[in-house]
GUVEX-449914 format. One record per atom (N, C-alpha, C): x, y, z. Coordinates in steps of 0.001 Angstrom, whole numbers, plus 500000, padded with zeros to 6 digits. Layout:
<rs>
XYZ/...
</rs>
This chain:
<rs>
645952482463377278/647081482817378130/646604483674379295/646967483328380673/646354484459381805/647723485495381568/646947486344381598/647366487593381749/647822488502383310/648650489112383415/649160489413384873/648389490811385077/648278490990386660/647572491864386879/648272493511386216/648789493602385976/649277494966384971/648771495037383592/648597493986382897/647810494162381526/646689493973382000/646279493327382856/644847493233382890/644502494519383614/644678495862383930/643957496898384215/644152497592383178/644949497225381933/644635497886380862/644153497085379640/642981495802380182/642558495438379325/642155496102378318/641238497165378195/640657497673377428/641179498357375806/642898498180376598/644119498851375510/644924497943374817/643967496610375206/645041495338374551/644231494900373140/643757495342372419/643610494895370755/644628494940370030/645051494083369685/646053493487369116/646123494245367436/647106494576367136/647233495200365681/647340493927364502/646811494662363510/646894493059362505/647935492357362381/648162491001362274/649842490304362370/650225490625360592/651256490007359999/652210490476358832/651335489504357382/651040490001356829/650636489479355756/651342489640354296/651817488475354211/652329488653352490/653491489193352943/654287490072351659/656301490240352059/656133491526351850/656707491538353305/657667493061353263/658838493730353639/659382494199352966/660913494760352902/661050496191353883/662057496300354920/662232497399355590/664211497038356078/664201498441355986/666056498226356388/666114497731357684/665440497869358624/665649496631360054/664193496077360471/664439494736360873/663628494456361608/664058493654362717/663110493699363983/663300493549365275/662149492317365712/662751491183366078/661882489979366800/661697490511368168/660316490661368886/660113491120369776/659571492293370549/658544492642370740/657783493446370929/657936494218372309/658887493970373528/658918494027374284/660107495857374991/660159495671376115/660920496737376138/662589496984375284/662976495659375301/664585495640374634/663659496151373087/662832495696372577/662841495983370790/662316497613370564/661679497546371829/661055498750371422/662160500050371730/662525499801372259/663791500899372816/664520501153371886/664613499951371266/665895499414370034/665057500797369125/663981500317368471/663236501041367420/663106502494367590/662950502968368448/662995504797368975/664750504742368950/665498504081369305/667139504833369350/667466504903367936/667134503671367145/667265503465365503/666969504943364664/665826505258365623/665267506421364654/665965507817365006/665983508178366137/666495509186366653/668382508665365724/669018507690365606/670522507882364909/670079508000363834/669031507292362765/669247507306361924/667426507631361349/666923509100361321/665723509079361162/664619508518360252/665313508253358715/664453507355357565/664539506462357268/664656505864358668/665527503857358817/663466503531358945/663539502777358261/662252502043358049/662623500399359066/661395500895359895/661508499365361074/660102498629361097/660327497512360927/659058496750361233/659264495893362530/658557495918363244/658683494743365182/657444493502364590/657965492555364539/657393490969364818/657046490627366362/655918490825366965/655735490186368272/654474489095367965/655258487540369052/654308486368368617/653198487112369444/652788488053370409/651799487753371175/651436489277370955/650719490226371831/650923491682371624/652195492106372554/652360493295372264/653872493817372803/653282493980374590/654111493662375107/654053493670376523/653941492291377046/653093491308376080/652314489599376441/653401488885377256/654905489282376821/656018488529377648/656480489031379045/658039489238379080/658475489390380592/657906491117380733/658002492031379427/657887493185379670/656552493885380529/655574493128380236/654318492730380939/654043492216382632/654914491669382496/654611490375383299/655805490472385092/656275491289384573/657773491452385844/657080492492386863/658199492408387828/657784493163389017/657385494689389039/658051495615387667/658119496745388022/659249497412388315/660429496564388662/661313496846389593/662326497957388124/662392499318388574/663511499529387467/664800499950388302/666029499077388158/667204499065388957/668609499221388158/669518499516388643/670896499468388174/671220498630387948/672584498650387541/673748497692387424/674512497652388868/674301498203389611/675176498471390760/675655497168391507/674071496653391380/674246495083392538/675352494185391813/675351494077390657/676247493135389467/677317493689389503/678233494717390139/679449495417389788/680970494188389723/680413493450390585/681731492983390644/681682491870389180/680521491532388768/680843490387387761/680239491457386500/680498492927386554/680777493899385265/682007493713385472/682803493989386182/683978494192386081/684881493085385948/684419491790385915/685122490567385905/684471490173384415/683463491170383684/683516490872382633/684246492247381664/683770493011382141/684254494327381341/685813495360382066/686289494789382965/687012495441383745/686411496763384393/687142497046385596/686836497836386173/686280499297385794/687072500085384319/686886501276384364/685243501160383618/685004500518382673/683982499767381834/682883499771382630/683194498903383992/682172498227384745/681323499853385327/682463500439385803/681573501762386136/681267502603385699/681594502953383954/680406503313383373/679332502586382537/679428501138382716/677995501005382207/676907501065383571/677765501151384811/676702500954385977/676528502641385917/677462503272386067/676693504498386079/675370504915384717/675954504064383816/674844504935382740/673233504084383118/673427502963383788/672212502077384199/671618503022385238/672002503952385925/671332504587386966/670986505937385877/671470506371385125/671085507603384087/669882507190383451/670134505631382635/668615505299382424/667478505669383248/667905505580384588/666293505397385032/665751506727384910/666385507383384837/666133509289384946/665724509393383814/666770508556382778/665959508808381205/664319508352380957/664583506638381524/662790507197381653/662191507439381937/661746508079383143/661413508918384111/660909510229382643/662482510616382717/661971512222381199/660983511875379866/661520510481379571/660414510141378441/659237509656378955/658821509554379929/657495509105380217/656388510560380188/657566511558380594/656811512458381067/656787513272379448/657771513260378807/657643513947377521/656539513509376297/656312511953376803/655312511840375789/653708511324376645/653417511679377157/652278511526378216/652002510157378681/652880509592379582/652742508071379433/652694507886381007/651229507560381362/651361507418382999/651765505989383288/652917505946383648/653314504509383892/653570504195385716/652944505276386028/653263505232387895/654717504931388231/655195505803387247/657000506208387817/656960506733388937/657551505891389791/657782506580391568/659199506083391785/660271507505391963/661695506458392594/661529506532393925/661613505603394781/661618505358396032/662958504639396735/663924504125395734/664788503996396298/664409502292396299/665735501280396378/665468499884396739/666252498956397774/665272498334399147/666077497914399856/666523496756399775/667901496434400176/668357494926399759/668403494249401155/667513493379401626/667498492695402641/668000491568402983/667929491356404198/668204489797404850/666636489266405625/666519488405405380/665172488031406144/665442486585406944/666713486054407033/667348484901407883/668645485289407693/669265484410409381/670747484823409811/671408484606408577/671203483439407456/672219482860406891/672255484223405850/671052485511405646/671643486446404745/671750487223405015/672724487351406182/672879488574406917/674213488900406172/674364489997405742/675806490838405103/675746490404403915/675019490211403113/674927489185401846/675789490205400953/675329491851400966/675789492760400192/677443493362400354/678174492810401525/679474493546401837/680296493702400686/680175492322399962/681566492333398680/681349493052398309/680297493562397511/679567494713397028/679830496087397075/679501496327398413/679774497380399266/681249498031399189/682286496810399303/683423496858399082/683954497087398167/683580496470397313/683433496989395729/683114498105395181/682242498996395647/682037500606395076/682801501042395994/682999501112397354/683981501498398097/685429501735397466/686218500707397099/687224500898396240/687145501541394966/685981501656394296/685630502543393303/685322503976393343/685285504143394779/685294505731394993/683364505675394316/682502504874394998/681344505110394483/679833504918395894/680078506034396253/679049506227397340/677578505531396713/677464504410396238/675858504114395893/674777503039397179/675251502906397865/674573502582398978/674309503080400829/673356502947400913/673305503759402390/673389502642403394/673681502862404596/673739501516405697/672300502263406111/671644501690406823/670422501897407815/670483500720409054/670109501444409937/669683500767411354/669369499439411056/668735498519411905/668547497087411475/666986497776411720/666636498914412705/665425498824413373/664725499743412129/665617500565411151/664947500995409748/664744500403409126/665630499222408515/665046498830407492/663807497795407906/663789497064409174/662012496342409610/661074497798409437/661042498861409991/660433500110410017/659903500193408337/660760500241407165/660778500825406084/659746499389405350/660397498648405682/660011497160405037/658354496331405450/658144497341406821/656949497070407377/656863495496407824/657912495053408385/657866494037409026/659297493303409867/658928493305411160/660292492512411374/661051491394411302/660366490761410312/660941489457409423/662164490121408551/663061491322408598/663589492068407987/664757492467408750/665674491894408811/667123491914409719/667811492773409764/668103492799408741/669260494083408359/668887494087406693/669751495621406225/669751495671404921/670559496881404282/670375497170402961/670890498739402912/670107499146401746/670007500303401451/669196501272400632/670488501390399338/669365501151398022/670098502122396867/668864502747396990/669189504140396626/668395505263396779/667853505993394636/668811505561394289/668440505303392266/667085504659391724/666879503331392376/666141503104392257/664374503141392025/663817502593391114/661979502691390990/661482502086390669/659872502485390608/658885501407390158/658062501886388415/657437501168387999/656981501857387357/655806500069387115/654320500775386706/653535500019386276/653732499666385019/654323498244384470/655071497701383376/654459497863382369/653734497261382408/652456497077381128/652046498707380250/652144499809381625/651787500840381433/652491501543380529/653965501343380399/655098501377380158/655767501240378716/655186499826378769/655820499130377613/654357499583376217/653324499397376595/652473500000375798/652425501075375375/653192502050376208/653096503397375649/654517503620374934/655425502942375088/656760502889373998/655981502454372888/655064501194372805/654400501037371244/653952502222370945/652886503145371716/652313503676371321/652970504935370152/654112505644371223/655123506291370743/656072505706369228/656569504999369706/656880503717368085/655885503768366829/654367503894367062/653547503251366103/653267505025365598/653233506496366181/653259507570366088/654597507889365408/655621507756365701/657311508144364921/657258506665363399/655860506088362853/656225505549361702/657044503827361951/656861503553363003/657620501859363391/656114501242362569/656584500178362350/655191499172361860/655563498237362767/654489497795363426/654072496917364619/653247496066363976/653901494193363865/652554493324363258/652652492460364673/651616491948365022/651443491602366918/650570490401366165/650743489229367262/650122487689366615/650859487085365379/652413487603365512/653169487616364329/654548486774364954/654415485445364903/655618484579365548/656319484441364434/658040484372364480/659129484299363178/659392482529363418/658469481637362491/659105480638362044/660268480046361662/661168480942361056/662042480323360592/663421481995360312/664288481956360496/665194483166359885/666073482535358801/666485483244357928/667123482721356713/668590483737357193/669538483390356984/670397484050357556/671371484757356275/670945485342355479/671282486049354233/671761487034354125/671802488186353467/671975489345353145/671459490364351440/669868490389352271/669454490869352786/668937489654354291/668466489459355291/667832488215355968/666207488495355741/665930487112355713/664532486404355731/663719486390356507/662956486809357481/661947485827358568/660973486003357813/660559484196358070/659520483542357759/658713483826358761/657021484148358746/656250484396359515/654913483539359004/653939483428359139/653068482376359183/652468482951358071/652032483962358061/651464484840356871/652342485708355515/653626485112355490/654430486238354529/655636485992354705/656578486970354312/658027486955354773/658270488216355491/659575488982355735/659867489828356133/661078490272355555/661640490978355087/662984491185355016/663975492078354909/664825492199355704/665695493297356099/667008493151356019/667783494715355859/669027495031355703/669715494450356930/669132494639358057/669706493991359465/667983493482360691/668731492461360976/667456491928362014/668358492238363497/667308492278364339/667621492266365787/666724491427366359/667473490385367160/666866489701367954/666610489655369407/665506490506369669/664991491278371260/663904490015371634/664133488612371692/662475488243372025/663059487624373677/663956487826374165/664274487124375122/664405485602375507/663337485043376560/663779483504376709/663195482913375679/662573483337374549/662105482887373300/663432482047372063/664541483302372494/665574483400371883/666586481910372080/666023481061373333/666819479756373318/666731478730372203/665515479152371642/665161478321370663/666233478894369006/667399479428369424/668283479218368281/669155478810368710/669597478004367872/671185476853368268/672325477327369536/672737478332368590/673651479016368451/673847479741370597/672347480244370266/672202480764371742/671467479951372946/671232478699372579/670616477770373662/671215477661374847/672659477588374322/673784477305375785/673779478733376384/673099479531375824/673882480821376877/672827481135377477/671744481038377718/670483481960379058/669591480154378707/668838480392379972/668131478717380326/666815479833380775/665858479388380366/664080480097380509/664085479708382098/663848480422382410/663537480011383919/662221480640384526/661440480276385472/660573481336385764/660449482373386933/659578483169387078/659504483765387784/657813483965388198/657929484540389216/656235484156389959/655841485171390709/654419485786390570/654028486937391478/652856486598391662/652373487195393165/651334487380393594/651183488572394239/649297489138394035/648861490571394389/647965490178394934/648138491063396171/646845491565397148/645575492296396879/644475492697397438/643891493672396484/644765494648397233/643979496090397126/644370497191397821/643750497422398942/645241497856399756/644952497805401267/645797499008401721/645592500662401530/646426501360401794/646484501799403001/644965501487403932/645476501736405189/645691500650405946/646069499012405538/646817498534406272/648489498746406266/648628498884404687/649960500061404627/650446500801405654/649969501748405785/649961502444406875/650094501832408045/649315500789408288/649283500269409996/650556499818410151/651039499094409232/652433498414408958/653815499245408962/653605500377408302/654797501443408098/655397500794406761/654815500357406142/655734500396404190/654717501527403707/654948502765403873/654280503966402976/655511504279402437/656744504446402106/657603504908401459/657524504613399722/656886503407399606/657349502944398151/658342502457398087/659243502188398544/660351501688398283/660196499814398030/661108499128396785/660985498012396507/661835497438397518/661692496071397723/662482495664398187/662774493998397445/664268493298398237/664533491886397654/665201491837399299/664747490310399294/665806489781400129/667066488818399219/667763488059400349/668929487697399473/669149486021399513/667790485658398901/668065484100398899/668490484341397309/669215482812397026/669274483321395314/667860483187394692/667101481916395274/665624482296394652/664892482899395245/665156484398394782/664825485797395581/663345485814395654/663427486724396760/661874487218396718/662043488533396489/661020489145395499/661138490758395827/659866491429395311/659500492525396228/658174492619396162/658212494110396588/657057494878396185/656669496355395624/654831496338396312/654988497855396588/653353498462396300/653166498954395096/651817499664395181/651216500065394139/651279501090394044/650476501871393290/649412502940393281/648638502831394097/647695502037393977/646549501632394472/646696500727395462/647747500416396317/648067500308397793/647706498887397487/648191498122396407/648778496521396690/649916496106397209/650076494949396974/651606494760397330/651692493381396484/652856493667395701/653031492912394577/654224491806395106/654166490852395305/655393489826395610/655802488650394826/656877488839394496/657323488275393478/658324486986394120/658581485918393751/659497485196393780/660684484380392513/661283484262392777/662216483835391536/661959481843391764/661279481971390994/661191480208391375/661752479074390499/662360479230388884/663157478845388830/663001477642388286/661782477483387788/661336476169386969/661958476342385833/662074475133385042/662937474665383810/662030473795383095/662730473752381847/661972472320381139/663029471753380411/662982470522379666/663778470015379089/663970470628377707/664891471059377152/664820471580375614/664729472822376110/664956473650377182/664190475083377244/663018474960376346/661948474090376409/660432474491375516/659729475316376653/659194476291376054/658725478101376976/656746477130376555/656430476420377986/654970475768377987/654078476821378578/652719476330378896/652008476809379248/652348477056380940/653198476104381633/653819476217382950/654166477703382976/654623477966382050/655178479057382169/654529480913382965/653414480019382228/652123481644382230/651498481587383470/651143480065383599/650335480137385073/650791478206385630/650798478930386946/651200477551387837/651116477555389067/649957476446389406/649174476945391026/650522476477391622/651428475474391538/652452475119392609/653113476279393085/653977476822391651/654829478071392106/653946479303392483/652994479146392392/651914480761392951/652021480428394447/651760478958394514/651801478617396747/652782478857397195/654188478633396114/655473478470397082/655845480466396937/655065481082396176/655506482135396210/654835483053397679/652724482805397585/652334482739398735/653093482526399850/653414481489399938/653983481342401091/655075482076401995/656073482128400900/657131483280401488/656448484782401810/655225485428400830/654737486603401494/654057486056402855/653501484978403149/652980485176404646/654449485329405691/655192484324405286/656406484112406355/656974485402406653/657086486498405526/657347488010405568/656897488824406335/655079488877405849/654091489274406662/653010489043407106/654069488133408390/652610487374409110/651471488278409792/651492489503410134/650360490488410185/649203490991409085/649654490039407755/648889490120406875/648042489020406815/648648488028407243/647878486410407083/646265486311407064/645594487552406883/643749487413406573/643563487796404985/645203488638404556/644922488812403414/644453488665402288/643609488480401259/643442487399400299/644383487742399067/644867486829398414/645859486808397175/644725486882396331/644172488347395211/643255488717394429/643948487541392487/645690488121392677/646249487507391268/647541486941391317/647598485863390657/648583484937390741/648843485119389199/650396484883388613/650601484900387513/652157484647387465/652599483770386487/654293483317386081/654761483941384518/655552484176384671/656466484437383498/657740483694383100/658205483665381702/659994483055381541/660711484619381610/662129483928382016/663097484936382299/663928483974381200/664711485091380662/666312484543379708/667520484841381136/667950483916381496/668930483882382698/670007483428382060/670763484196381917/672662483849381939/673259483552383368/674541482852382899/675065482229384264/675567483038385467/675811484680384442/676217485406386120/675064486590385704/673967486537385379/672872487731385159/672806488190384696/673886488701383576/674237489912382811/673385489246381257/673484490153380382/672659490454379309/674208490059378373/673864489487377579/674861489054376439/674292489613374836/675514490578374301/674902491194373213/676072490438371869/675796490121370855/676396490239369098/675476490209368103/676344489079367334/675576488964365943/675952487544365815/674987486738365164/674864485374364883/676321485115364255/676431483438364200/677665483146363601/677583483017362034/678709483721361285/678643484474359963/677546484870359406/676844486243360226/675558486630359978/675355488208361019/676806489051360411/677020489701360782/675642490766360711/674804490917359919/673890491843359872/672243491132360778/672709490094361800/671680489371362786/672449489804364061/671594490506364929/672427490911365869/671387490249367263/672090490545368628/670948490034369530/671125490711370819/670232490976371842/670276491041373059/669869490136373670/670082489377374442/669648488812375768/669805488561376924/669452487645377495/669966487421379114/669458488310380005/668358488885380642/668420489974381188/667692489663382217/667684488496382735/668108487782383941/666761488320385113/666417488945384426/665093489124385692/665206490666386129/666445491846385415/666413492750385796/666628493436384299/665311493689383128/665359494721382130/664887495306382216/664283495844382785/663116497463382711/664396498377382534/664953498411383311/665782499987383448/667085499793382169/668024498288382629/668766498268381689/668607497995380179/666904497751379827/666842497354378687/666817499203377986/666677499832378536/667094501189377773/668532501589377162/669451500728378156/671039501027377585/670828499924376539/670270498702376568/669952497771375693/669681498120374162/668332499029374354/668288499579372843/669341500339372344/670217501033372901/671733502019372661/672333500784371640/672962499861372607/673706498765371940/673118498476370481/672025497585370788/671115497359369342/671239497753368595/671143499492368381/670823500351367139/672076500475366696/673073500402367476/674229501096366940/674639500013366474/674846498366366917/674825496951366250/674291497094365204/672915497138364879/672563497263363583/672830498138363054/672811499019362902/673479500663362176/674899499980361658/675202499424362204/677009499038362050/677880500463362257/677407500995363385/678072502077364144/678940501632365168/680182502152364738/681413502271366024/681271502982367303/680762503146368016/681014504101368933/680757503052370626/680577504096371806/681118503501372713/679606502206373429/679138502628372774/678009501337372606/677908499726371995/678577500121370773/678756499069370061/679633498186370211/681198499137371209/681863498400371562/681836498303373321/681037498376373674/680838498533375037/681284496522375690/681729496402377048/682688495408377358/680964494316377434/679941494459377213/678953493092376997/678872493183375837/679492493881374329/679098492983373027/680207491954372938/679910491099372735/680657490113371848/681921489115372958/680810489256374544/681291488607375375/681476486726375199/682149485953375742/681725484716375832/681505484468377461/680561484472378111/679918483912379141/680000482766379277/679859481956380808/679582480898380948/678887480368380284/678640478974379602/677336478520379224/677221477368379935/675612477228379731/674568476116380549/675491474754379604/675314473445380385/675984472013379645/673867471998378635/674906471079378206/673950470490376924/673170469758377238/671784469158377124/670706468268377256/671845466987377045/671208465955377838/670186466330378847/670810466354380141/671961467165380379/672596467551381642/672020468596381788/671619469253381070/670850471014381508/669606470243382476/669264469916381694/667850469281382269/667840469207383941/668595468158383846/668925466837384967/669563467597385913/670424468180385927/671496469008386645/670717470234387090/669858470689386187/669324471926386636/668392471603387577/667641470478387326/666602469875388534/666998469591390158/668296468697389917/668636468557390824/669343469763391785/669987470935390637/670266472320391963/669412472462392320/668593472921391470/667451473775391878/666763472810393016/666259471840393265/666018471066394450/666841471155395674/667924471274395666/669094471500396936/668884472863396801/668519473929396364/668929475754396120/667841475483397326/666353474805397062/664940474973397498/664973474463398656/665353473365399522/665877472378400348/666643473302401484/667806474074400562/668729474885401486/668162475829402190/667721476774401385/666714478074401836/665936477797402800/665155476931402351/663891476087403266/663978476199404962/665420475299404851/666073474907406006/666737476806406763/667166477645406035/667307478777406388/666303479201407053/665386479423406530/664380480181406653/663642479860408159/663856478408408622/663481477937409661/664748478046410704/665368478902410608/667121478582411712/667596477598411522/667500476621410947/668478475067410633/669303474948409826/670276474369410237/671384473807409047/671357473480407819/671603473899406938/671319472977405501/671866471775405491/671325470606404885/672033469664404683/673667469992403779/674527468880404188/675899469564403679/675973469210401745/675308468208401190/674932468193399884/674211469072399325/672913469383399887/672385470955399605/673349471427399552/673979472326400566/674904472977400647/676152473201399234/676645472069398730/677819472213397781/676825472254396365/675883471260396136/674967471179395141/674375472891395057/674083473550396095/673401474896395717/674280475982395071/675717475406395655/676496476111394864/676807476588393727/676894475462392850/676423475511391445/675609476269390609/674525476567391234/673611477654390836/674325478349390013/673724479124389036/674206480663388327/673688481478389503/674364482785388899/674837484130389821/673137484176389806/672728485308391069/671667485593391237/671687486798390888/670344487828391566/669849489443390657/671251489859391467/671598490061392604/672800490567393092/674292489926393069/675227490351393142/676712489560393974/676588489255394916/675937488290395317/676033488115397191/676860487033397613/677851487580398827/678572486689399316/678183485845399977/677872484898399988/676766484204400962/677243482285401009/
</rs>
């Protein structure tokens, strides 16, 4: 499997712990090694301290999206209007406010347990980089506006090219909540913390089969497992149960890194740190470093038939060019640059972005998170809240918070997922295309792109 440039500067920290051998009994266990399980496993303990947890990850913890994503740790803010069209209004603004508390929360736990994860808040700009996404954010805007919620700044058109270090950059506006953090750095040191507070971590440990019982079963290649309550944190892994196939479709996502170049940084004017996205739905959004890269990401949006999560997934020279490409069109003052790492990941994408939380059907002690659409770093911390208190079979304002036990849109069934998804996604790619160059979209593009699920933001567009 290639590995993305964030685990790979901590190769040296990736030995894998022994996977599960033979049967063992613990009051929860958690599919998934990633930031949602691991979060899950530290909140479990802190409610309930002599809760015995074991984490099943097929690969080592981080090997998936937790690894593999931009960095980006963001709110709920951009999603307000489809929180509130799922959770109503008063709901919608406190789970968005507690999504901006997260980030502060980890920010404090990084620093409480010595975990250099290159936490920098810099704030995140939401751009336009063609006429057609100019104002993309107003509904939005309008939307905390009526909420009495100052979370965005306007800036000049001539700041945000200034901030963005390029004038391929139209207009935009600042959330100022926003950060970065080096993922890998991150998510390894939640194991680390986990495997110190008594979690048992078996890594190279894929769940074959779940028995849906009481106590429940997972079958693992080497043993069983079995627990008072399971949680299911593995993300776009998670399509592969019946039950949840129709609700998030694996999709991918794609980055490419520069080496380090901090005094072309400088020549440019992006020294702030600040992340940024523009507002196609197959977004681009892209970050520096530490070490004065620049990380660019694209949402590209490949599928397969069956949601089967292939080797496409990990690495793919097509989507690495089409991602290339949009960083030159960005910054054509970079065009000598060389692209040092290319690398893809799956995303679990629900139809309007949001994260969908319960428990299997009559299998009340199987609970799940998913969907988290390309934006969990920050919210997968309110994520573990939900979880623990799901499994705990605790009442409180978590458990019943307005995403458990939602019904969301769902994706149609094979082989219309398939077929249908090919063909948006071809008009989504077609449309943009044609943006990006000042031209018209064709008017079938046009209604066909529609269709799409919601993107990382609400954009009116």
């Amino acid at each position: 499997m290639k590995r993305s440039l964030w685990l790979e500067e901590i190769g040296s920290e990736l030995t894998p712990l022994p996977s599960l051998k033979g049967n063992l009994s613990v009051d929860v266990a958690i599919v998934g090694g990633g930031f949602v399980g691991l979060w899950t496993a530290l909140k479990l303990l802190e409610q309930e301290p002599g809760c015995q947890i074991a984490i099943i990850e097929r690969d080592i913890c981080g090997g998936g999206a937790s690894g593999r994503n931009g960095g980006f740790v963001m709110s709920w803010w951009p999603k307000i209007s489809s929180l509130s069209a799922q959770c109503g209004k008063e709901e919608a603004v406190r789970l968005a406010r507690a999504s901006v508390a997260a980030i502060g929360e980890i920010e404090h736990f990084c620093q409480a347990h010595g975990i250099d994860a290159h936490f920098r808040r810099a704030g995140w700009l939401w751009t336009a980089t063609t006429d057609a996404q100019r104002g993309a954010w107003n509904d939005v805007l309008k939307t905390c506006q009526k909420l009495g919620e100052a979370v965005f700044s306007p800036l000049s058109n001539a700041e945000v090219a200034r901030r963005a270090g390029s004038a391929a950059h139209l207009e935009g506006v600042l959330e100022i909540s926003n950060a970065t953090v080096q993922p890998a750095r991150l998510v390894r040191g939640l194991r680390r913390v986990a495997l110190e507070k008594g979690v048992k971590i078996f890594e190279n440990t894929a769940m074959i089969s779940l028995e849906r019982t009481a106590p429940a079963v997972l079958n693992v290649p080497g043993g069983t497992l079995t627990a008072r309550s399971v949680v299911l944190a593995h993300n776009a892994w998670a399509a592969g149960i019946p039950e949840l196939s129709s609700t998030i479709l694996p999709v991918t996502s794609t980055i490419v890194a520069t080496a380090p170049i901090p005094e072309r940084l400088k020549d440019i004017g992006w020294t702030g740190g600040e992340t940024i996205t523009d507002s196609q739905l197959m977004v681009d959004y892209y970050r520096t470093t530490l070490d004065g890269r620049i990380a660019f990401g694209k949402g590209t949006g490949m599928i397969s038939y069956g949601s089967r999560i292939n080797a496409g997934y990990d690495d793919n020279p097509r989507l690495s060019a089409d991602t290339e490409q949009d960083f030159r069109r960005t910054y054509p003052q970079l065009k000598d640059l060389a692209i040092t790492h290319t690398w893809c990941g799956p995303i679990d994408r629900t139809y309007d972005s949001l994260p969908v939380f319960g428990h299997l059907k009559n299998a009340p002690n199987i609970v799940y998170g998913i969907g988290w659409s390309g934006n969990g770093v920050g919210p997968s911390r309110l994520g573990g809240k939900i979880l623990a208190s799901l499994a705990l079979g605790r009442k409180d304002e978590w458990s019943s918070c307005g995403l458990v036990g939602r019904n969301p849109k769902c994706f149609p069934p094979e082989p219309f997922r398939y077929l249908g998804g090919l063909l948006v996604r071809s008009a989504v790619k077609r449309k943009e295309a044609a943006e990006a160059e000042g031209s018209s979209p064709a008017w079938l593009d046009r209604q066909l792109a529609g269709l799409a699920p919601a993107g990382l933001e609400d954009k009116n567009l």
